[in-house]
Every structure is written in structure tokens, then in C-alpha cells.
C-alpha positions as CSV (number, residue, x, y, z in Angstrom):
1,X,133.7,-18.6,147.2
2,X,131.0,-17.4,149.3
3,X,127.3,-16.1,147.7
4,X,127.0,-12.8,147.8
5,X,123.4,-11.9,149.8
6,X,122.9,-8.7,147.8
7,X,122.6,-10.1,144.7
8,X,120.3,-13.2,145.8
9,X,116.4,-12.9,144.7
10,X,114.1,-12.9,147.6
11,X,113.3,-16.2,146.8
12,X,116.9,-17.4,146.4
13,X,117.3,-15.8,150.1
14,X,114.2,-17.8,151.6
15,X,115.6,-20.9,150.6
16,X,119.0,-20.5,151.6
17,X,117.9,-19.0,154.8
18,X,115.3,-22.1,155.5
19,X,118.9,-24.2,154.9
20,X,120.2,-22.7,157.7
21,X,116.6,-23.2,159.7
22,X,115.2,-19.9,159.7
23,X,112.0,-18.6,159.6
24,X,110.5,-16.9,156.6
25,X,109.9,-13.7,157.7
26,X,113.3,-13.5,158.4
27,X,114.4,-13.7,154.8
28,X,111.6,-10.7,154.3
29,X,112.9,-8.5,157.2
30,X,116.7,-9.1,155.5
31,X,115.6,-8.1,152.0
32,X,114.2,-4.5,153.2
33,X,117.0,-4.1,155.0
34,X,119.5,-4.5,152.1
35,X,117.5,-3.1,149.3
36,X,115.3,-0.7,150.2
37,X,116.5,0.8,153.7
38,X,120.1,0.4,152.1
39,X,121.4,-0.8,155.2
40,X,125.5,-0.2,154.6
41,X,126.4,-3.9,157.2
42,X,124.8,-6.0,159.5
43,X,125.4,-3.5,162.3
44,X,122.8,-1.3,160.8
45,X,119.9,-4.1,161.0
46,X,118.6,-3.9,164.5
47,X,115.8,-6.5,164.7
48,X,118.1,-8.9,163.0
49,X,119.4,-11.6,166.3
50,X,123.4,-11.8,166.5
51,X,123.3,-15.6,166.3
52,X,121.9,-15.2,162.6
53,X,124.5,-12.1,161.5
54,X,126.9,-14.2,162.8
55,X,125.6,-17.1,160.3
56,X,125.2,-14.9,157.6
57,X,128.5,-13.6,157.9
58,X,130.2,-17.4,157.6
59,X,128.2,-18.6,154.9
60,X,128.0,-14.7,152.8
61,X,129.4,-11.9,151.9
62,X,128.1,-8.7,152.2
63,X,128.6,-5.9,149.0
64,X,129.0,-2.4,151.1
65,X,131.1,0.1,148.5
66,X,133.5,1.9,150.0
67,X,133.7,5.6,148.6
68,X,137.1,6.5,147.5
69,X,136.6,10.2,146.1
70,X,134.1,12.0,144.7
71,X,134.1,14.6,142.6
72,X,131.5,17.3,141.8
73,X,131.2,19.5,138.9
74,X,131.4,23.3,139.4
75,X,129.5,23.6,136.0
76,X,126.8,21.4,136.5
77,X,126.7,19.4,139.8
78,X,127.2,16.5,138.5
79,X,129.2,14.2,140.4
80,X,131.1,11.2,139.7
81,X,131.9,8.6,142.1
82,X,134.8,6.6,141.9
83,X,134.5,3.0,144.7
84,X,136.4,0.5,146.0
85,X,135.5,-3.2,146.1
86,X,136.0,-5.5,148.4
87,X,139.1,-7.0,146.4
88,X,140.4,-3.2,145.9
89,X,139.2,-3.2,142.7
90,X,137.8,0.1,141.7
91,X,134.7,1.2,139.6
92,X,133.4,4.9,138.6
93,X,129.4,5.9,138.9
94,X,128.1,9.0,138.0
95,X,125.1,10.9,139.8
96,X,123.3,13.5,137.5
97,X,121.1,16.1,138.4
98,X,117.8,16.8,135.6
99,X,114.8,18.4,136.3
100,X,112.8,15.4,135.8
101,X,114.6,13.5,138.3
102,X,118.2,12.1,139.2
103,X,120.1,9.7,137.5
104,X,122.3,7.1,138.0
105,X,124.8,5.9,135.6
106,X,126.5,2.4,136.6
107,X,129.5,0.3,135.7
108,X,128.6,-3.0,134.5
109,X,132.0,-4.6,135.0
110,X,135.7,-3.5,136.3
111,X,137.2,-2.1,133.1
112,X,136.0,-3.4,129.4
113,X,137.1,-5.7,126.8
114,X,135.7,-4.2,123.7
115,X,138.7,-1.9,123.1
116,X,136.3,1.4,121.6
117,X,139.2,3.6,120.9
118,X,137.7,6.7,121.6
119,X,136.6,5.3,125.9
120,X,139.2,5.1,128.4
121,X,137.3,2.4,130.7
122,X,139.3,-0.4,127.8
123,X,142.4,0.9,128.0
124,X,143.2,-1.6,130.7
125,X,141.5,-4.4,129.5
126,X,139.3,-6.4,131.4
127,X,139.7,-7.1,134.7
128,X,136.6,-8.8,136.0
129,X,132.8,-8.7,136.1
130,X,130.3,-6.9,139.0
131,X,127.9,-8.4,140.9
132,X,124.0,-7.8,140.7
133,X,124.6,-6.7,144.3
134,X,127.6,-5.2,143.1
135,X,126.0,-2.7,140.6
136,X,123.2,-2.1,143.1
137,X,124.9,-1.1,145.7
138,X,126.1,1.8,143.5
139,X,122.9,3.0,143.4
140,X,122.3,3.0,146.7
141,X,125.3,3.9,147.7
142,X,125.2,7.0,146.3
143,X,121.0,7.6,147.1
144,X,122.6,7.7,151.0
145,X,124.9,10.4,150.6
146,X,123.3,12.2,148.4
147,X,119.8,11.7,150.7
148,X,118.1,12.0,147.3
149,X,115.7,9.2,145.1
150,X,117.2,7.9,142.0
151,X,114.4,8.0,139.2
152,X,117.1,6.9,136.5
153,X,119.5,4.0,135.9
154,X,121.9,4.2,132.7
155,X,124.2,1.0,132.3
156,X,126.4,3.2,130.8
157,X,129.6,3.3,132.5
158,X,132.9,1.3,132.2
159,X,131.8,-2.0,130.3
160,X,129.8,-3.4,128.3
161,X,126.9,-4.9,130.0
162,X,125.8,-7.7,127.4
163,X,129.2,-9.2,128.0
164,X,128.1,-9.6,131.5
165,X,124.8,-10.9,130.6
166,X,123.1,-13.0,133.4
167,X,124.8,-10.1,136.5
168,X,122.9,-7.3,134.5
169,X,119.8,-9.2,133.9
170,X,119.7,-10.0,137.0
171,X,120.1,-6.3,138.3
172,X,117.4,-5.2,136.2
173,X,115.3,-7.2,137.7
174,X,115.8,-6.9,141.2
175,X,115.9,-2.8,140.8
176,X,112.7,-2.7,139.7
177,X,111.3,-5.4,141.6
178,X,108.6,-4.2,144.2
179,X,110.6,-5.8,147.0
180,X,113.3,-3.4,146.7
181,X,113.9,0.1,145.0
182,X,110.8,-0.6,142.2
183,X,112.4,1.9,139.6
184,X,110.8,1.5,136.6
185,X,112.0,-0.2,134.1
186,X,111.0,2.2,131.2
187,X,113.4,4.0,133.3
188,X,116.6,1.9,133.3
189,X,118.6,2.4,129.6
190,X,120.8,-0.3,128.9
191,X,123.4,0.7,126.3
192,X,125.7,-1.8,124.1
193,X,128.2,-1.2,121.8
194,X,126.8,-4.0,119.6
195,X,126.9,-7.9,120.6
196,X,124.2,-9.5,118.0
197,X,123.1,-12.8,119.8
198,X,123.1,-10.6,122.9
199,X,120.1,-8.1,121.9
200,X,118.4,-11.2,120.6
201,X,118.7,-13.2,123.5
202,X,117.5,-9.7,125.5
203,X,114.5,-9.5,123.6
204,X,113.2,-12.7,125.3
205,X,113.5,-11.6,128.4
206,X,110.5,-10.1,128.3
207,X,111.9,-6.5,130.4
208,X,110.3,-2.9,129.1
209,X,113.7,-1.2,129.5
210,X,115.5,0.9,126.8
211,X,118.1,-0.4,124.7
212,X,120.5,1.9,123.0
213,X,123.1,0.7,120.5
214,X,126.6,2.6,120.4
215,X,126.6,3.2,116.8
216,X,129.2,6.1,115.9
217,X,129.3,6.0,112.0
218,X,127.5,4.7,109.8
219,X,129.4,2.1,107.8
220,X,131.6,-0.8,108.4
221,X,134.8,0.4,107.3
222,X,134.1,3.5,109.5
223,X,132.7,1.3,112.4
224,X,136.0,-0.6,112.6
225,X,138.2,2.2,113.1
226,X,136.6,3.5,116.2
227,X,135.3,-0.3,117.5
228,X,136.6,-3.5,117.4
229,X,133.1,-5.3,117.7
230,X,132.8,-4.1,114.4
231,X,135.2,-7.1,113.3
232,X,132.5,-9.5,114.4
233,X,129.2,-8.1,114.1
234,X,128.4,-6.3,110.9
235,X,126.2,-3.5,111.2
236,X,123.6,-5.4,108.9
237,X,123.7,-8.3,111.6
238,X,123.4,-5.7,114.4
239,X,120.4,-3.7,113.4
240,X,118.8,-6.9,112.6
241,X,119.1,-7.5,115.8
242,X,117.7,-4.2,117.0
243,X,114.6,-4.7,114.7
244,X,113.9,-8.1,116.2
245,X,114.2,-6.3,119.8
246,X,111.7,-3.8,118.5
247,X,109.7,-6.9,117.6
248,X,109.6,-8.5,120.3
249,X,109.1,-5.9,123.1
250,X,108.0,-3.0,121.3
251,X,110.3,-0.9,122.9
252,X,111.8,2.1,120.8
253,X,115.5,1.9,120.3
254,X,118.3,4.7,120.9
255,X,121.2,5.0,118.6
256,X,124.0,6.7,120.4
257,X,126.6,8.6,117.7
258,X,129.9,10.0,119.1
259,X,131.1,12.4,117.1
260,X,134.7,12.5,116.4
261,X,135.7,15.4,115.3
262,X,137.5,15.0,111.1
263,X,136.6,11.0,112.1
264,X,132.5,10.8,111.5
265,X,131.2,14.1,111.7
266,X,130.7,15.5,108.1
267,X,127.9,16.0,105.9
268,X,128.9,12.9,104.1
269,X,128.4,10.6,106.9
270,X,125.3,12.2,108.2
271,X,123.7,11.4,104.8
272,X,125.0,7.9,105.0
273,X,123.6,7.3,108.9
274,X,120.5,8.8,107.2
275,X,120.6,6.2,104.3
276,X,121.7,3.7,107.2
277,X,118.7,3.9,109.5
278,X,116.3,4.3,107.0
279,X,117.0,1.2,105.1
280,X,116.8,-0.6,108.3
281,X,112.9,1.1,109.0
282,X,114.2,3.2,111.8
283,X,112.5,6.1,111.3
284,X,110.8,6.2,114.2
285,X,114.4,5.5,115.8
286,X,115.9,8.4,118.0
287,X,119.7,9.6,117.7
288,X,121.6,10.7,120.8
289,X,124.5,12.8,119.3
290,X,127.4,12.9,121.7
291,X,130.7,15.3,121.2
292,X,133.3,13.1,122.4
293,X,134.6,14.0,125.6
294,X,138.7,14.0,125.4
295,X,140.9,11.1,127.0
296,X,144.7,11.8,127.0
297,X,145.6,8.5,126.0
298,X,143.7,9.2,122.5
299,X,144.0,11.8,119.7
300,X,140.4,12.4,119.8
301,X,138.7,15.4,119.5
302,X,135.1,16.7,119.7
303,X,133.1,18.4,117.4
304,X,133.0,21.8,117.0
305,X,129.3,22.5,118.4
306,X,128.0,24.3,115.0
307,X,128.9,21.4,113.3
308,X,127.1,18.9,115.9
309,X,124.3,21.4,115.0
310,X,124.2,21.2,111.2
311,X,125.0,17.1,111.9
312,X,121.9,17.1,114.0
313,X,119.5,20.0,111.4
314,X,120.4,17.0,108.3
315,X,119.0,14.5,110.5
316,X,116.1,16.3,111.2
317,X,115.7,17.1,107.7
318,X,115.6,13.7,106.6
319,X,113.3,12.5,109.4
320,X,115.4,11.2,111.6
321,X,114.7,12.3,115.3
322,X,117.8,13.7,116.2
323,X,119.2,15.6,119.9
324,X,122.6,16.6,121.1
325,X,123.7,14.8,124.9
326,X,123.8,18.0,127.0
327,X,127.4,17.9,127.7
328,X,127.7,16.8,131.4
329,X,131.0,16.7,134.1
330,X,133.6,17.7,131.6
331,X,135.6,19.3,134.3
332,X,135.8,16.3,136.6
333,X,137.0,13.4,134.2
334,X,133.6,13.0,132.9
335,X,134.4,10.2,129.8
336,X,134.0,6.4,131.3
337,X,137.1,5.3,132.7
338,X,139.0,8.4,133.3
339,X,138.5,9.0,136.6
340,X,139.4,5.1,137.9
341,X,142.6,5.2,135.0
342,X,144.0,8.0,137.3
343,X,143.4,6.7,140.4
344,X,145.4,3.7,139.0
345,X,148.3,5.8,137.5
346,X,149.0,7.2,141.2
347,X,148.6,4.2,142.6
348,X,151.2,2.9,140.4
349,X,153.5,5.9,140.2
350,X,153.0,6.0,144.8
351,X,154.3,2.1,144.3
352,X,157.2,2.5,142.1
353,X,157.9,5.7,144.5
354,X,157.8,3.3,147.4
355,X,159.7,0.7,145.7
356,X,162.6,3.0,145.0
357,X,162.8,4.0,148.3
358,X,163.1,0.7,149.8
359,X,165.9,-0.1,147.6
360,X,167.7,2.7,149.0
């Protein structure tokens, strides 16, 4: 199968375009084109000669997203993208609107494997990886038709990105490489439901992003019933992992909580996540409380939000640095997953339609 030329290194496109006997510059003019004009196909790269698109296009393929529906929330303008691939696969991205800046929160891979039963992005399974150039062009697909910078990245949507390790690596670095968009990497959160030898082998790569561990209760008995991961990382070996990340790069970690309302909401388990963290030296740790946005498939329910209060005031209390996730496009499918699961159902429900009809 061929390369794909938006997720090659400007390096990695020198050399292969000095294979096929070009001159340097060229691989320089080709890299601004793709990542930082976001040029959406070769049509759109004017000082680029026919007789090398014509190359490109036998030995490369070219990730250009294809927007399949948007949808934009009458609450808070948040939108949420969902995007064909070029093997009609589909993935969901969502553009958020904060005064500090915009942010973009990306899939990592075309559904998810961990099974988290409260996320609709593994109800399906796993169907495949993304790209580096596949996650990117997220980004800039949406920074075009929104005509707005992205400050933010979140890999945060449908999968998990540690079980695509080298592709998300690799993103990171070429998103905040000065050859292309240059976000900052203190700006780019990378969250992970929990894969031990993963954070380790992260905290090597010597990046200044933020990690933030999908935590949601705060013992392993409790763990397991909302996560399957929890069957083969403890949470001892996981935070051991976090504290070695913290060793290594310094960087402060995020622990995400869902809360799940009757599941791992009361006061008992706040004083146990207390007990938790504090064991484990996090202290200094910060705690992203999230009321679980709904999925049909699931039984589910949010907290009630005086009780994701007096969660977050016994945090507090106890020295834990504690804030509630301002609750963001909850009218337009806003969990991961929702938005591609329903495009799916149609799709399926339009074929058996079609199917009948034929047999007619």
C-alpha cells in the first residue's frame, strides 16, 4: 500500500522525493503546502509542476477528509464533525469554542477496543487505526471551515491513543513542529484510559504535552465495572506509571473521573479517590470531574449537579485540586462515538431498506 505524504516528516519527504530526483526545495515548498497552508489536493498547490503531482499521485496517497455532517450546538456553539475516510470509514472531531482559544478534540483511531462501558466509540469494536496525516488533517480540516486558529489539541475522541502508539507520537510531533502548525505542545492533552508500559514508554519521549489518565473510581473492583483495562493494569501499576511520567518530564498529570450517577459518585468513593491519590503523592494532581453524558445503548446516568458539587467541595477539602468539565454539546451527540454509531445505524437500516426492495 502506498505512503501516505501527510503523515511523512519533512525529512522522510526530502528523501523520498530525492528517490524520485527532485530538488530539495521542492520537498520544502510541498510540506507548507500540506501542513501549514492546508492545501485540501494537489490542485490547490500552484507552483507545484504537473509532471511531479502526477508522480506524487502514483507513488502517494493524499489524506483530504471529506466532511459528512456537522453539527453545531444551539447551547454552546460547539460543533462536532463527523468525516469520511478515504476507505469510507468514518471518524467524529469536535471544535470547541473557550475564551482562551479554540480547541480541537481528535479521534485517535476508527472506533476503540477498550470496551469502557459508559463510551459509545467501543461499542463496535475496533475497526482500524488513523494516520498521523490522518489525525492532522482533522485539525486542519476543520481550521478551513471554520477560518479560525486552533490553540488546542485534545486526543480525546473515539480511541485510545496509546493503543495507537507510534501514529499519535508521531502526530504530536509534527503538530507542533515549526514546519507546520507549531502548536504548542503544553497545549496538546493526550488522555488514556490506562495502558501501564504505554505512559512509561511516553515518558521517554521526551514531549512537554499533558497526560491525563481516565480514572473513574477509585478502586479496582469499582474500576472493572466501568473498564475492562482494569483486568490488566491495576491501579497500583497504573499510577506507578503516572509517577514515573511525572519523573521523567515534570509534567503535571490530569485524572479524569466520570461520574456515574448511583455507580461512583458518593461520598464514600470521594473519600476513597481522596485516600487513592494521596497515597500515590498526587496532591499536586488536578481532577477533571465529568457528569457522564448519556448513550442509549447504556443505562448510564449522570450525576445530579449538587452532588457533582459536594463530590468536587470533599475534594477540595482534602487538598485535592478539583473542577467540574463545563458540560459541552449535549444537544448534538456530544459523548465519543455517538454521532459516527448513528450515522452507522442509518446506513445499516438505508441497506437492509434497499435490500428488501430488491428482493421484491
Amino acid at each position: 500500500m502506498p505512503q501516505d505524504l501527510k503523515s511523512l516528516t519533512l525529512d522522510e519527504l526530502t528523501r523520498e522525493l530525492t528517490a524520485l530526483a527532485q530538488p530539495p526545495y521542492r520537498s520544502r515548498q510541498l510540506y507548507q503546502w500540506m501542513h501549514q497552508r492546508l492545501a485540501v489536493s494537489y490542485d490547490a498547490m500552484p507552483n507545484i509542476p504537473n509532471s511531479l503531482k502526477a508522480l506524487l499521485q502514483e507513488n502517494f496517497t493524499y489524506t483530504s477528509l471529506h466532511q459528512e455532517l456537522m453539527q453545531e450546538s444551539r447551547i454552546d456553539g460547539t460543533r462536532k464533525y463527523l468525516f469520511s475516510l478515504a476507505d469510507d470509514n468514518c471518524i467524529e472531531s469536535v471544535w470547541l469554542k473557550y475564551r482562551h482559544g479554540n480547541s480541537v478534540c481528535v479521534s485517535s483511531q476508527v472506533g476503540c477496543r477498550m470496551g469502557c462501558r459508559f463510551c459509545a466509540s467501543t461499542l463496535d469494536g475496533l475497526n482500524r487505526n488513523l494516520l498521523a496525516g490522518e489525525m492532522l488533517d482533522q485539525i486542519y480540516a476543520i481550521t478551513r471551515q471554520t477560518g479560525e486558529r486552533v490553540s488546542n489539541v485534545v486526543i480525546m475522541g473515539s480511541g485510545e491513543p496509546l493503543d495507537n502508539y507510534d501514529n499519535v507520537v508521531r502526530f504530536i510531533r509534527m503538530l507542533s513542529d515549526e514546519h507546520g502548525l507549531h502548536i504548542s505542545q503544553r497545549n496538546i492533552t493526550l488522555s488514556t484510559c490506562g495502558l501501564a508500559p504505554e505512559i512509561r514508554r511516553l515518558a521517554g519521549e521526551k514531549l512537554q504535552i499533558t497526560l491525563a489518565l481516565s480514572l473513574h473510581a477509585p478502586t479496582d473492583e469499582k474500576r472493572r465495572r466501568l473498564m475492562p483495562v482494569a483486568y490488566r493494569y491495576s491501579l497500583e501499576e497504573v499510577l506507578d506509571a503516572c509517577e514515573y511520567y511525572f519523573e521523567k518530564t515534570g509534567r503535571r498529570l490530569t485524572f479524569e473521573y466520570s461520574l456515574v450517577r448511583g455507580v461512583n459518585d458518593n461520598k464514600k468513593e470521594a473519600m476513597e479517590l481522596i485516600r487513592l491519590l494521596k497515597s500515590h503523592g498526587c496532591q499536586g494532581c488536578h481532577v477533571n470531574l465529568i457528569p457522564v453524558n448519556p448513550i442509549e445503548e447504556r443505562d448510564y446516568q449522570g450525576t445530579e449537579p449538587l452532588k457533582v458539587k459536594a463530590f468536587q467541595n470533599l475534594l477540595d477539602q482534602n487538598g485535592i485540586n478539583a473542577t467540574i468539565r463545563r458540560e459541552m454539546g449535549r444537544d448534538i451527540d456530544g459523548a465519543c462515538g455517538q454521532l459516527r454509531r448513528r450515522q452507522l445505524r442509518e446506513n445499516a437500516e438505508m441497506s437492509a431498506t434497499a435490500t428488501k426492495s430488491a428482493d421484491r
